[in-house]
N, C-alpha and C positions, 0 to 999 in steps of 0.2 A: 608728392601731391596727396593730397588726402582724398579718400573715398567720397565717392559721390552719391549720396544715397538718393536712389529716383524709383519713381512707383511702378516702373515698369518692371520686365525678367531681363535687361541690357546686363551683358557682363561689362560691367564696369572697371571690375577690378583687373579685367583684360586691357582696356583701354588704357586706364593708368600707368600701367607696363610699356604702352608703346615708344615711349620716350627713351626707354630707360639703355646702359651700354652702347653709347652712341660714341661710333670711335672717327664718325665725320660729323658736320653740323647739318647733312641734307633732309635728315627726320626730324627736326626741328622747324627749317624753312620750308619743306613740303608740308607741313600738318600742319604751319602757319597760312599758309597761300590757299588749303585747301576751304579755311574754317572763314576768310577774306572772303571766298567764291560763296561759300555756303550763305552768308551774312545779305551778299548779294541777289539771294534769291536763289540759286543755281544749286543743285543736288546731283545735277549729272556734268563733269567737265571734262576735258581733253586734257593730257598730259601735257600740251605745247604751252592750253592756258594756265596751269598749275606753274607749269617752271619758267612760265613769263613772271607772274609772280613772285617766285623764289627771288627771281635776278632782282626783279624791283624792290625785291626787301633786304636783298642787302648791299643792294646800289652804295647806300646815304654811306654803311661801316666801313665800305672799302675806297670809296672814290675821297670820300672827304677825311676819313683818317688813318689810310691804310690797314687795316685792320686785315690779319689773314686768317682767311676760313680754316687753313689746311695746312700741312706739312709741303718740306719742298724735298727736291730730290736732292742726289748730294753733286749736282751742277747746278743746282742753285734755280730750278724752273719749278713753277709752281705744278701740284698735283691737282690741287682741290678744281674740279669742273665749274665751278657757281663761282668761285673766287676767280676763274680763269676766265668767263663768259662776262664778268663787268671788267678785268681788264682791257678786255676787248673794245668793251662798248666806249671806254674812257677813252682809247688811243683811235677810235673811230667817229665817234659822235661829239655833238658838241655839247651835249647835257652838263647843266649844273649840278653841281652835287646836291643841291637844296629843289634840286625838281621835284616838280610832283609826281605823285607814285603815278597816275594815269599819263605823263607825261613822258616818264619813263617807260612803260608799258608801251605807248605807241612808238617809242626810237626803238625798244628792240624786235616787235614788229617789222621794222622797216631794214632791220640788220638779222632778219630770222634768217637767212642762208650764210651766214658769216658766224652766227653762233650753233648753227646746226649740231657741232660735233659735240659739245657743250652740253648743248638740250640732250642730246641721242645718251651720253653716258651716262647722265641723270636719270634720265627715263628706263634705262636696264633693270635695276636692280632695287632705287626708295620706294618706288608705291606700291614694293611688293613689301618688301624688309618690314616697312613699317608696320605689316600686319601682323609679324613673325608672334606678339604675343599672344594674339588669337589662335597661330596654327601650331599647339604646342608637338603637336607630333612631328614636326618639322624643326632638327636642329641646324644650327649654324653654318656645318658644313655640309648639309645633305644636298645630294644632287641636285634633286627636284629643281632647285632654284632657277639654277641653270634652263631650266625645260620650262617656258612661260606658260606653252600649252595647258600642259598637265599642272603647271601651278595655278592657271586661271582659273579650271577644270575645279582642283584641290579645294580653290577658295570657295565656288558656289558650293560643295561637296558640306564644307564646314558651315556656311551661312543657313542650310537649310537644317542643322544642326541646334548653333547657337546664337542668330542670328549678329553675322562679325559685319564691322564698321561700314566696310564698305566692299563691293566688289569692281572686278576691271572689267570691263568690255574689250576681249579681243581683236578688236580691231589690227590698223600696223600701224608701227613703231610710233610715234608720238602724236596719231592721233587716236589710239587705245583710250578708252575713256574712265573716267572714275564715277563710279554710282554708289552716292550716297545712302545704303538702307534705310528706308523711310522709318523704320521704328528708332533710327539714331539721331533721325532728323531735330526733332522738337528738346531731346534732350541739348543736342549741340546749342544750339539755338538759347535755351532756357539759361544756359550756364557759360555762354561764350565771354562773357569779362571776367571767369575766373580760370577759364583754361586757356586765353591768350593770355593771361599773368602767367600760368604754369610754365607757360612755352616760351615765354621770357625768359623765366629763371632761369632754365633750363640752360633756355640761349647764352645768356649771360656766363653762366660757368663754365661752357663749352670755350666761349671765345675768351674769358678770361686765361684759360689753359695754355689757349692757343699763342695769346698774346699776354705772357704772365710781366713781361715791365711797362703795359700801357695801363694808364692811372684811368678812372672815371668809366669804363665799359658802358655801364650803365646808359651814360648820356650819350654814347655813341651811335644809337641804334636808330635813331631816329632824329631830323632837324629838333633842336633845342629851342624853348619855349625862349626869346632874346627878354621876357620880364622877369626870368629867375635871375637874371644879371643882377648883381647889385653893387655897383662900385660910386651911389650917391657919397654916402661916406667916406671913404677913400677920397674922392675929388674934392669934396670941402677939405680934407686935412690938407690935401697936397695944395689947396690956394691959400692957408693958414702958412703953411713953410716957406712958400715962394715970398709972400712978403717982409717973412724974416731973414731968407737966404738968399742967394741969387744961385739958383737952379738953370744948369743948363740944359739942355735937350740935349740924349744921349747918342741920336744917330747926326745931329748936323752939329753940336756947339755952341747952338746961338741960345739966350739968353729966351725963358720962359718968363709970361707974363700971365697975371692972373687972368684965370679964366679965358684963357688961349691955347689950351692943350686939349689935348686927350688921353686918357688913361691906355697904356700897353699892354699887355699881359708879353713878359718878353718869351719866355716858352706860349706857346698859342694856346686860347683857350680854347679851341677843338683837342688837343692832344689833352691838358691838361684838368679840363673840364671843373674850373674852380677859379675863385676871385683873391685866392689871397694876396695879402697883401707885399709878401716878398718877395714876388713875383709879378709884380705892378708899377710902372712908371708912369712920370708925367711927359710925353714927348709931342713933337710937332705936327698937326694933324694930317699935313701932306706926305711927309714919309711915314705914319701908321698906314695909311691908306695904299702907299707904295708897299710895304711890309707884308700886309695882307697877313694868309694863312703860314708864312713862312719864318723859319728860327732867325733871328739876327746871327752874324759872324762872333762867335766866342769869343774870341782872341781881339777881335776890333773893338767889341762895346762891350763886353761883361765888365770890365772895370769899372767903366764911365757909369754903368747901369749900380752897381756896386755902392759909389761916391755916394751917386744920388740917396741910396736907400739907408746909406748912415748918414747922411744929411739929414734925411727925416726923424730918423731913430735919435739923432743927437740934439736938434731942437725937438721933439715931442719933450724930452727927460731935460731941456733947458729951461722952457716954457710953460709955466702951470695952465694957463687958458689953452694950451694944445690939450692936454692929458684927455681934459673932455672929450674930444672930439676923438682922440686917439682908441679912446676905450670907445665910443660909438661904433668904432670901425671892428669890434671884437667879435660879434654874433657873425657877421657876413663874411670877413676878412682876414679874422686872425684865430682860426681854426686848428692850424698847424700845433701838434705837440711841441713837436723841436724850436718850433716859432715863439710860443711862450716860453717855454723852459732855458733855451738857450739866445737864442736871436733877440729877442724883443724885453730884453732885464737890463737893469740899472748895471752901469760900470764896466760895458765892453768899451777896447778901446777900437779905433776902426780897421786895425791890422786882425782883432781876433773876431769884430764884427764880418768883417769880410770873407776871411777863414770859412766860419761856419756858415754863412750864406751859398756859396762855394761850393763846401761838403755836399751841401743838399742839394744846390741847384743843379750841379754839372752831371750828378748821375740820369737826371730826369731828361736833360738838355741831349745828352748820349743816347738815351733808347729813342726819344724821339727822334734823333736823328737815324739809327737804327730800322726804325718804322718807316722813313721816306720822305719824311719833313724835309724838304729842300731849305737851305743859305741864303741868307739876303745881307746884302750891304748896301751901302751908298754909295750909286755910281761916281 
């Protein structure tokens, strides 16, 4: 992040540091949750409402695309507290994963003694950590930490010092409070749509790490705008094909008619977080609807899915009134390197178009599955 230059004597360049050798994502989502509360008016809050927040900010990453916060042990159980505390919520509550953040906010209210242990371990150790680049005389593994007393002590010790971010209020255990130094306040404030970008990024490469074969991270973090969609083009070609070809629908069989489908994404556009078009059918709108957020069965339909997409590929390159439309679909749809270069060229036959369809699609089809993405077929 680049320096902040503000007319006050705020160590800035302390601030900047706070982020930095984060070997969990909790100093990421607590300095998010904090700067949400701040935005809200509030300069003084309670640890239980900080890590209410955290959970509700990474509800959307983890219930809707499994996304993991953290490392696991080697029996295979998750570590991370925050990642641990929405499993809960998901195998307890009835929350959608597209709820709203206050919506989620009051189900874990209502589940706060069920995620106690959750909250409790969170609360040990980030709202002190994160101060660590203010308290430089304080390393890594020094005791103090351990001793909250004398660390809380430590902190006012420092504040009246250099005036640092923020102090705790000793209270106990998660309802210790957070108070926001009123000379941090206006700064926070003045510049908060460039330090939640920060803490994005931030975020962003932490959980890329974490999760190095999930595609789109980006779009992960938050419900997705449904107008960045664009598969208008896409749909007009696929009812140009169907009345050259007879397209069948790949989970039932039966025979497509213009303008009676709806476009698929066969790996799902939550994992995949993109419209292209090799990755796009035209199928029956009742089992899309049955399909939902879930991978079709490999083995049953990647064929059938396959036919189709050299169907399209071999009337677009038969038909010159397709091309137009074909090349319409380039800005939004046909993005993919390997999609022009290889996939989408004059004079594949449909054994080497398949092939390389194939190549690309099954490693992506694999990690997602990998991720949690549950199987669907037709019953």
């Amino acid at each position: 992040m680049d320096l902040i230059l503000y007319e006050n004597n705020l160590d800035v360049e302390s601030f900047v540091h706070t982020l930095d050798d984060a070997t969990e994502c909790y100093k990421f989502y607590w300095m998010d949750s904090v700067l949400t509360l701040l935005a809200q008016g509030k300069t003084e809050m309670d640890f239980n409402e900080v890590i209410n927040g955290m959970i509700a900010d990474a509800w959307y990453s983890v219930s809707e695309y499994h996304l993991h916060l953290g490392l696991k042990d080697r029996n295979g159980n998750i570590m991370n507290s925050l990642e641990r505390a929405v499993n809960k919520l998901i195998k307890n509550s009835t929350l959608k994963s597209t709820a709203t953040r206050e919506e989620i906010i009051n189900t874990i209210k209502e589940f706060d003694a069920l995620l106690h242990d959750e909250k409790y371990q969170m609360a040990k150790n980030v709202p002190y950590r994160l101060l660590s680049s203010f308290l430089k005389g304080v390393g890594g593994n020094d005791k103090l930490w351990e001793h909250k007393k004398r660390l809380i002590s430590y902190i006012e010790y420092i504040d009246e010092k250099q005036c640092i971010l923020y102090k705790v209020e000793g209270a106990v255990g998660l309802k210790k409070k957070v108070i926001i130094n009123k000379q941090w306040v206006k700064m926070l404030c003045d510049n908060m749509v460039t330090i939640k970008g920060w803490i994005q990024l931030k975020k962003i490469r932490y959980l890329q790490q974490r999760n190095p074969g999930v595609p789109g991270i980006i779009y992960k973090l938050e419900p997705e705008n449904e107008k960045v969609r664009k598969l208008k083009n896409v749909r007009e070609l696929w009812n140009e094909v169907i009345e050259k070809r007879p397209i069948a629908d790949i989970y039932s069989g039966e025979k497509l008619q213009r303008n009676c489908f709806e476009v698929d994404h066969f790996v799902p556009w939550s994992y995949i977080a993109n419209d292209e078009m090799w990755n796009l059918s035209p199928v029956n709108g009742t089992l899309n609807s049955s399909k939902s957020n879930k991978l079709p069965d490999w083995d049953r339909y990647f064929r059938e899915f396959a036919q189709n997409q050299y169907l399209l590929y071999h009337t677009v390159f038969e038909y010159e009134d397709l091309r137009k439309k074909f090349e319409n679909c380039r800005r939004d749809n046909l993005v993919s390197i390997w999609a022009n270069e290889e996939l989408y060229i004059q004079g594949n036959c449909e054994e080497k178009f398949v092939t390389i369809l194939e190549q690309h699609m099954k490693p992506i089809y694999d990690s997602a599955r990998i991720q949690g993405y549950l199987v669907w077929s037709v019953k």
